[in-house]
N, C-alpha and C positions, 0 to 999 in steps of 0.2 A: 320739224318739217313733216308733214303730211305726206306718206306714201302707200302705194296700194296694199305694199305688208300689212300698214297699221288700220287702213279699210277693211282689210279681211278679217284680221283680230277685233275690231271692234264691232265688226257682225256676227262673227264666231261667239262672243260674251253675250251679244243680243242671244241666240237661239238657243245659247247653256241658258241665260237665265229665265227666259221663257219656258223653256224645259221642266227647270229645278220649282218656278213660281206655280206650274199648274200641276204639280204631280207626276213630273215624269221625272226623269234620272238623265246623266252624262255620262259615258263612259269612252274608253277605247277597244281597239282590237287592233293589235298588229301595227301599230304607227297609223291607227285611222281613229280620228275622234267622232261620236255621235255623240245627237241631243234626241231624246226620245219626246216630243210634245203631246201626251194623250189627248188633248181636249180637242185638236185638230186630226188624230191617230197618222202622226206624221213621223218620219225617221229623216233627220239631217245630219249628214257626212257634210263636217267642214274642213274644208282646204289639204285634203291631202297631198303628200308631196309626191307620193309613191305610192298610190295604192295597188296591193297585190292581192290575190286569192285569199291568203291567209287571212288577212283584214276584212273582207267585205263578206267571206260565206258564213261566219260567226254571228257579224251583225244584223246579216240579212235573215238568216234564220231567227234571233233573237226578234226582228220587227215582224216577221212571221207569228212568231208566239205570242207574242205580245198586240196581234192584231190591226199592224200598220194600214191602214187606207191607200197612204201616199210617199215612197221613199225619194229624196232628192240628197244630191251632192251638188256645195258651190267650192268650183277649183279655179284656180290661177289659171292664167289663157296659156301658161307656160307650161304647165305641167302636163306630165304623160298622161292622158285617159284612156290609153289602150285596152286598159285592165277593167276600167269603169266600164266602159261600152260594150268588151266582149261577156260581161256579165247583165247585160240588158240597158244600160242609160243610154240615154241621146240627149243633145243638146235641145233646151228652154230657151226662152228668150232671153239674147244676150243682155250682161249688165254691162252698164260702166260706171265708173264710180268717177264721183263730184265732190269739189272742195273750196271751199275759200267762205270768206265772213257773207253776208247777206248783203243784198245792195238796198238801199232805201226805195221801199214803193213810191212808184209815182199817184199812185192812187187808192186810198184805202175802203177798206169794207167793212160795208154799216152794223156789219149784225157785231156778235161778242163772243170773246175769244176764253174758253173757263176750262180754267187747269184741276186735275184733281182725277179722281176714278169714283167720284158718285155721278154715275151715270144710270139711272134707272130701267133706262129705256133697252138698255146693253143685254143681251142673253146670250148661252147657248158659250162656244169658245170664246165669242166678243168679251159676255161677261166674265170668265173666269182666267182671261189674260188680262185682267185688271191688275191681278194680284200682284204683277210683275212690279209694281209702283210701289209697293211695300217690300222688296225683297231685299233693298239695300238699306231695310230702318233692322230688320232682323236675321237672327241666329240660324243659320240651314248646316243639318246635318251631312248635307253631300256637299258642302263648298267652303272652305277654311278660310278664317277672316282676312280678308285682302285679295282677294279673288276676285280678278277683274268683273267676272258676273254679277258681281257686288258693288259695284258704281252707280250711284243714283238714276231711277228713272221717272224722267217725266211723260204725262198723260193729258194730253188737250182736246176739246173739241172746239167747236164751231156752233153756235146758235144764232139763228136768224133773233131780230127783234118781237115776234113771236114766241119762242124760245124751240123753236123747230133743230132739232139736230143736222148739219149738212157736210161735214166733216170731221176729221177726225186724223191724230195722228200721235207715236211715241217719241221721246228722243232721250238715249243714253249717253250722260258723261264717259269720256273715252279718257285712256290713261295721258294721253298730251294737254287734256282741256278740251279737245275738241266735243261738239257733240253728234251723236251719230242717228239721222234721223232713219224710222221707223215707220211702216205700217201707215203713211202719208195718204190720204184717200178723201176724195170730197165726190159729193152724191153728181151723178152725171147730168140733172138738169141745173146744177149751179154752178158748172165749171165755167173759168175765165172770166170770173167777178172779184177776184184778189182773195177768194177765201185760203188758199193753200198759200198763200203769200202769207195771210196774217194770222195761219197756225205756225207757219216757221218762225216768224216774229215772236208770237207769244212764248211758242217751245223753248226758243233762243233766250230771252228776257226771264222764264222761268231760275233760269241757272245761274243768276247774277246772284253774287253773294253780297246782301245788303251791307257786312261789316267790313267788304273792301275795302279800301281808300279808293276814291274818283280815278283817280290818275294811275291806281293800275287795271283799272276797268277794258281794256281794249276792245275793239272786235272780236264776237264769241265766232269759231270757224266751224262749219257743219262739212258734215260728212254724208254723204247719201248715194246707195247703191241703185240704180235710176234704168227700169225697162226701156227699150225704143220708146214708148207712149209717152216715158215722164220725163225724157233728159230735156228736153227744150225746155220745161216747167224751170229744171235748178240753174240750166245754164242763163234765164232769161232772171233767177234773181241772183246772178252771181256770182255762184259756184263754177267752177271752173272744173275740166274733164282732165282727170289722172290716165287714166284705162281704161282697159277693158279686163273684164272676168267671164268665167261658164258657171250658167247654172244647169244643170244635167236634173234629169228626171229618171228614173227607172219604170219603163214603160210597162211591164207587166203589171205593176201596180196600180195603173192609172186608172 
């Protein structure tokens, strides 16, 4: 069964593994886990339960040093942020988090849907979070074998018939089966043409294991952490709403 623990854990292994894929590091302080993301000079605090002084002046120094742009924390809507906020965070735009198998579009989209991370056109952090799509074929020295961070990830886009690029999006095997989508984004003059409908589709069909048997094939269930802007998108193909979570920013850093 899908619950918001296992939402949090399965974005918590997104942000270690995007971390560990582009040159950054994971660590803790204090009962507080970060992923250091260089290519974006971002620092993520995931899900603390407690976070105290002890935990966050270490790390915050450390993204100091190491020349952080942007530092954010995503916590449980339950937990105490007292200690976050009197060290400068405020709340982002809330998330909530979506689940269930995909519904059948009622209508599909003409252009083609191509899995993979050769994408040319990709630069800059776009290009070098590609790497993330090879991190569960290889050996990492900061993450010991069977490390959730280490769960396959898939990489799709979107091309018109053209071969125009128009979206784009990631999604990682989650320790239940589920998968948890990622990074979901389609260009803003071609929204509400089914193209984010049929990168879920394709993200989804990506992670079918051809050597199954038919019949134990089920519905693949997704998982997606969803802004105000995006939740009507998963609840219109599906997914159904577990919660709510904080995503907090540390405003001097902005």
């Amino acid at each position: 069964m899908t619950t918001i623990a296992s939402a949090q854990e399965a974005l918590s292994h997104w942000h270690q593994a995007l971390a560990v894929a582009t040159g950054g590091k994971i660590f803790t302080t204090h009962g507080c886990s970060w992923a250091w993301q260089p290519v974006r000079r971002r620092l993520v605090l995931l899900f603390p339960e407690n976070p105290e002084p002890a935990g966050l002046r270490p790390a915050l120094a450390e993204g100091m040093r190491l020349g952080a742009r942007r530092v954010e924390a995503w916590v449980n809507s339950g937990a105490d942020a007292t200690q976050l906020k009197a060290a400068g965070f405020s709340d982002n735009a809330q998330v909530s988090w979506h689940a269930g198998p995909l519904a059948i579009p009622m209508d599909r989209w003409d252009g083609k849907i191509r899995l993979g991370n050769n994408v040319p056109e990709a630069t800059g952090a776009d290009a070098a979070e590609l790497a993330v799509t090879n991190l569960w074929r290889e050996a990492s020295p900061q993450l010991s074998s069977g490390h959730p961070a280490l769960r396959r990830v898939e990489h799709a886009v979107a091309r018109t018939e053209e071969g125009n690029i128009v979206g784009r999006g990631f999604a990682q095997q989650g320790l239940g089966g589920q998968l948890m989508v990622h990074a979901l984004a389609v260009g803003s003059d071609f929204r509400c043409q089914g193209i984010g409908t049929a990168l879920l589709h394709g993200l989804s069909r990506s992670m079918i294991n051809p050597l199954a048997p038919v019949e134990d094939e089920g519905p693949t269930e997704l998982l997606a952490a969803a802004t105000p802007s995006s939740a009507d998108f998963f609840t219109a193909n599906g997914l159904k709403l577990l919660g709510r979570g904080r995503h907090m920013v540390l405003r001097s850093w902005a």
